[in-house]
C-alpha positions in Angstrom: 20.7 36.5 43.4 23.1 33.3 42.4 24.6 33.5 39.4 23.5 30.7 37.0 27.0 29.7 36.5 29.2 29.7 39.4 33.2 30.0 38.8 33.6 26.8 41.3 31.6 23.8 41.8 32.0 21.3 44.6 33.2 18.2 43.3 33.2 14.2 45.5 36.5 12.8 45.1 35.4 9.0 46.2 32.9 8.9 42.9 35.5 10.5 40.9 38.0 7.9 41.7 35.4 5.1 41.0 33.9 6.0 37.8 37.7 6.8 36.6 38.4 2.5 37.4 35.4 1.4 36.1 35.4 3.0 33.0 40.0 1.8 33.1 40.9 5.0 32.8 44.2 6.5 34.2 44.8 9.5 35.8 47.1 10.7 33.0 44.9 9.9 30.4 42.3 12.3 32.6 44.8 14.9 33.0 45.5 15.1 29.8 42.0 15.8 29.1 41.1 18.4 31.5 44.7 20.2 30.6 46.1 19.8 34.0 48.9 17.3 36.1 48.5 13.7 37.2 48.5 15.4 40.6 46.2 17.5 40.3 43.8 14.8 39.5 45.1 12.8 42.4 44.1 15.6 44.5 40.7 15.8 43.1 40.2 12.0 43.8 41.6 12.2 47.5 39.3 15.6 48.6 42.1 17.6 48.9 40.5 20.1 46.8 37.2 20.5 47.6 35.9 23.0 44.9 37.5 23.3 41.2 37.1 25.8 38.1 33.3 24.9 36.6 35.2 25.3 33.6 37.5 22.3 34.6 34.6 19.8 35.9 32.9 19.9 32.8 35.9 18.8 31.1 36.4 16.1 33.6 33.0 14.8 33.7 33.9 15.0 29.9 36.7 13.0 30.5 35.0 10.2 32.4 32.2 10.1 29.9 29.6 11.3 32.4 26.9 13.9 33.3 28.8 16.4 35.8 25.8 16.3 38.1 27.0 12.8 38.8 30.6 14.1 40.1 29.2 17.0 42.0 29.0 16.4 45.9 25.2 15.6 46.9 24.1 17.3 50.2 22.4 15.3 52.6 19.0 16.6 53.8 16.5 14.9 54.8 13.2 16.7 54.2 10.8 14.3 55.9 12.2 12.3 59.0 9.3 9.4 59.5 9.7 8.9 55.7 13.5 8.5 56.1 13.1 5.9 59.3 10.2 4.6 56.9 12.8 3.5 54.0 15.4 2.9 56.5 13.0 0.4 58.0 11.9 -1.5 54.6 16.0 -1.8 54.1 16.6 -3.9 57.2 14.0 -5.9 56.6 14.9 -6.9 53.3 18.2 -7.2 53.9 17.1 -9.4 57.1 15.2 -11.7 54.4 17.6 -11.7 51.7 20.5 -12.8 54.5 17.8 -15.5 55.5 17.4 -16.7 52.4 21.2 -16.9 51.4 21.5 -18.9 54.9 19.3 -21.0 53.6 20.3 -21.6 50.2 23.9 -22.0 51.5 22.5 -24.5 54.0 21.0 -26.5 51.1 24.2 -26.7 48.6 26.8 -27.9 51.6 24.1 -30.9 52.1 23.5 -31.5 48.4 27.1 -31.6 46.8 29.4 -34.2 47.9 32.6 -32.6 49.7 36.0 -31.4 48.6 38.1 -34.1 48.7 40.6 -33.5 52.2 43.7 -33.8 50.8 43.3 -32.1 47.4 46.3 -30.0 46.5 45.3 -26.3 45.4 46.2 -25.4 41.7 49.0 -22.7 41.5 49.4 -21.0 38.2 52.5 -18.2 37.5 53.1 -16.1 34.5 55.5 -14.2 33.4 54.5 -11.2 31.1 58.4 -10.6 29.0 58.4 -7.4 26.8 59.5 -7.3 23.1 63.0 -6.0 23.5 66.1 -5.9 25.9 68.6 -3.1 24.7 72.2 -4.0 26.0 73.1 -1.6 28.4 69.5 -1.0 29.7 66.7 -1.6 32.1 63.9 -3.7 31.7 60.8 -4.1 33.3 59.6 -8.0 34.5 56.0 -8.6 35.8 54.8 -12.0 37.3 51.5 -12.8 38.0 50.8 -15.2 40.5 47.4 -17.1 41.8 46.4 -20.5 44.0 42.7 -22.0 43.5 42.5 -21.4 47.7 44.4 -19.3 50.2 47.7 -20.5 51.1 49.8 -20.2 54.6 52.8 -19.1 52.2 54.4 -19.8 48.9 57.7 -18.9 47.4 58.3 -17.2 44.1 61.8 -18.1 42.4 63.7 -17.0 40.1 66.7 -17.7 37.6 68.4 -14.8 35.8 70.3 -16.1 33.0 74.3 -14.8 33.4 75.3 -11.1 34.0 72.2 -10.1 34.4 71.4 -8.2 37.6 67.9 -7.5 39.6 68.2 -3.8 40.6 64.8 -3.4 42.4 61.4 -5.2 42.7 58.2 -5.2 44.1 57.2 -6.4 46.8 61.4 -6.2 47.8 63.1 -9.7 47.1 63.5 -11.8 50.1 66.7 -13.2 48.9 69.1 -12.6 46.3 72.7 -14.5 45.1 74.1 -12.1 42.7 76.9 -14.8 42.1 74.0 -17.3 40.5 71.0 -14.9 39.5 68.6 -16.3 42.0 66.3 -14.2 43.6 63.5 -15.5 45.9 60.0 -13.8 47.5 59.0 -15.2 50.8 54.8 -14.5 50.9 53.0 -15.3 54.1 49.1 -16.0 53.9 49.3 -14.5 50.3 45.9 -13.2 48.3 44.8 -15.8 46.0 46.2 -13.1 43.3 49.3 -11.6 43.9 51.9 -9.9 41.4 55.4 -9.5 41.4 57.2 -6.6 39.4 60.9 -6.4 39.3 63.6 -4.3 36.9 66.7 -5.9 35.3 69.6 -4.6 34.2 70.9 -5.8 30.8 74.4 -6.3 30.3 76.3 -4.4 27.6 78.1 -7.4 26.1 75.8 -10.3 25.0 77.5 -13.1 22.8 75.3 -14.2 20.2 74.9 -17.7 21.5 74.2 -16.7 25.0 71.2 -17.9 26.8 68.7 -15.3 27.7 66.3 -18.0 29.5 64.5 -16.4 32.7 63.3 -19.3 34.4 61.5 -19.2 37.6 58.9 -21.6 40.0 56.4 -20.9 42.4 56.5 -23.5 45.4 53.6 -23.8 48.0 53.3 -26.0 51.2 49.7 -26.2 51.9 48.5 -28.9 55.0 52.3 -30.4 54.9 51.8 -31.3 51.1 54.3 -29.9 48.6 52.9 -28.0 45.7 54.6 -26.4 42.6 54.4 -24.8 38.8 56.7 -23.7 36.7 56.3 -20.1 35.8 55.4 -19.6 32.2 56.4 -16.9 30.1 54.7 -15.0 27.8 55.9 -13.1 24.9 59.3 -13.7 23.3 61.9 -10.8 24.1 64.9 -10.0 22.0 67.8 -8.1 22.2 67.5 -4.7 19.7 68.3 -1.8 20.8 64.4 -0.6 21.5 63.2 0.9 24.6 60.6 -2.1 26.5 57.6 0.1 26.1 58.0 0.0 22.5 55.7 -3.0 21.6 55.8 -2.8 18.0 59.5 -1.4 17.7 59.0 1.6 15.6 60.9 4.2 17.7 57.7 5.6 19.1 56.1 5.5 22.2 52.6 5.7 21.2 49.4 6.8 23.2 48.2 3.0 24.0 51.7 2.4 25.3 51.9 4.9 27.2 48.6 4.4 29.0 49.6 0.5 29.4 53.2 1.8 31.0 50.8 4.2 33.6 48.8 0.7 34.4 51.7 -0.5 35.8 53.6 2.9 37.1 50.0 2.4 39.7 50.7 -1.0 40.3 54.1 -0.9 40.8 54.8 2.4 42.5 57.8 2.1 44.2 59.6 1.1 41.1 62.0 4.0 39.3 61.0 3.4 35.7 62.5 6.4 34.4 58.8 8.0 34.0 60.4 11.7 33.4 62.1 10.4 30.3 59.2 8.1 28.9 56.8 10.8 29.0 59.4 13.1 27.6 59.9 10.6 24.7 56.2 10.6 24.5 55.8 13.8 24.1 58.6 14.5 21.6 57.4 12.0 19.3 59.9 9.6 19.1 63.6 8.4 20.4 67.5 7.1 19.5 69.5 5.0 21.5 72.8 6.4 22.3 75.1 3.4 21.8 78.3 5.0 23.2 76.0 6.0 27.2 73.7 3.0 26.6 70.6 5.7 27.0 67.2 6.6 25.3 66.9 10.0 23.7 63.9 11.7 22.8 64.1 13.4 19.0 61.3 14.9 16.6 60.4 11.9 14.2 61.5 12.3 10.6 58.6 13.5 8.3 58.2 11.0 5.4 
């Protein structure tokens, strides 16, 4: 006899991994839930442990705000064969009609609207996404969000760093890079229509106070011999206090909604050392100094009021 509660259930990675990105959860957050590591959970999601603790799913299905039947793995039996080819049957026919119809609806539109004008140049929008603060002496994180109204054989991200201020690595890697003038330039062939850039700067120790801290950049497209630019736009102001740049609000805390939009990008931008170990770390503690004299982030216990 079974017991009614096995120790180990089998769990389906694939629907794990799905429900997690609908619902924009991260893997930490999820971790943190079920009381194990981020890689533990990515293990769950890639199959690489096919059964866990019972214990364990429940708190993950509690974790993705689901039922745990729906994160259990579903055998595959087929009880009745001709009722199977039955449904399989009804399917491909409705697929076959639905695929007609959209043939023919498409067919309809292209003869009804007038044409896209031949020579229209497609609309190419950048942003840059700044954050609050640059402490001298550290490393900041730049993200650049890039999209064209229709694919593109190429375009070309570029970018100004103002004076002493160095690019240490980015992703996708830069194409080109003059240290002497702060330019650095990405070279995309047949890019998506949405594409992001995500590069870390170092911030030099000694500002004057009248220095210009202008990032400037454009993004240049060549579409059907036709020239096409925009100027990238930044957004956000940034200043220089000595604050670490996942500090929105500046109050020597790494809080949990900053944390969870700093593992957002640590999966976006995975090739990128961001110092994770130490941001966690400060998360953790519950707050953090900056060490003038090594130009470094400490974590410390906050100060009861």
């Amino acid at each position: 006899m079974e017991p009614l509660n096995p120790p180990a259930v089998a769990i389906d990675g694939n629907v794990i991994r799905r429900i997690r990105e609908e619902k924009r959860l991260t893997q930490l957050y999820i971790a943190k839930v079920v009381g194990v590591t981020t890689d533990t959970v990515s293990r769950w999601e890639n199959n690489r442990y096919p059964t866990i603790l019972r214990d364990n799913a429940l708190k993950l299905a509690e974790g993705l705000e689901v039922d745990l039947a729906e994160i259990l793995k579903k055998e595959e039996v087929a009880d009745n064969p001709d009722a199977e080819m039955s449904r399989k049957s009804k399917k491909q026919n409705w697929i076959y009609f639905l695929l007609l119809f959209g043939v023919t609806l498409a067919a309809l539109v292209f003869l009804l609207l007038p044409p896209d004008p031949p020579s229209a140049v497609p609309v190419l929008q950048a942003k840059r996404f700044l954050p609050p603060f640059a402490a001298p002496g550290s490393r900041i994180l730049i993200q650049v969000k890039l999209s064209a109204e229709k694919p593109l054989r190429g375009m070309i991200l570029k970018e100004t760093f103002p004076p002493r201020w160095h690019l240490i690595e980015s992703e996708p890697v830069v194409s080109h890079l003059d240290a002497d003038t702060g330019v650095a330039r990405w070279i995309f062939r047949k890019p998506l229509l949405k594409t992001a850039v995500y590069y870390i700067l170092e911030v030099p120790e000694v500002i004057e106070p009248d220095s210009d801290l202008t990032i400037s950049g454009e993004l240049i497209a060549n579409p059907e011999g036709q020239r096409s630019s925009a100027l990238v736009q930044s957004v956000g102001t940034m200043q220089l206090e000595p604050f670490h740049w996942t500090d929105k609000n500046g109050d020597w805390i790494i809080d949990d909604l900053e944390i969870l939009e700093l593992s957002d990008l640590t999966e976006e931008a995975q090739s990128l050392n961001l110092d994770w170990d130490l941001i966690e770390m400060i998360w953790e503690t519950g707050a953090y100094r900056w060490d003038n004299g090594t130009k470094n982030f400490t974590p410390v216990q906050p100060v009861s009021e």
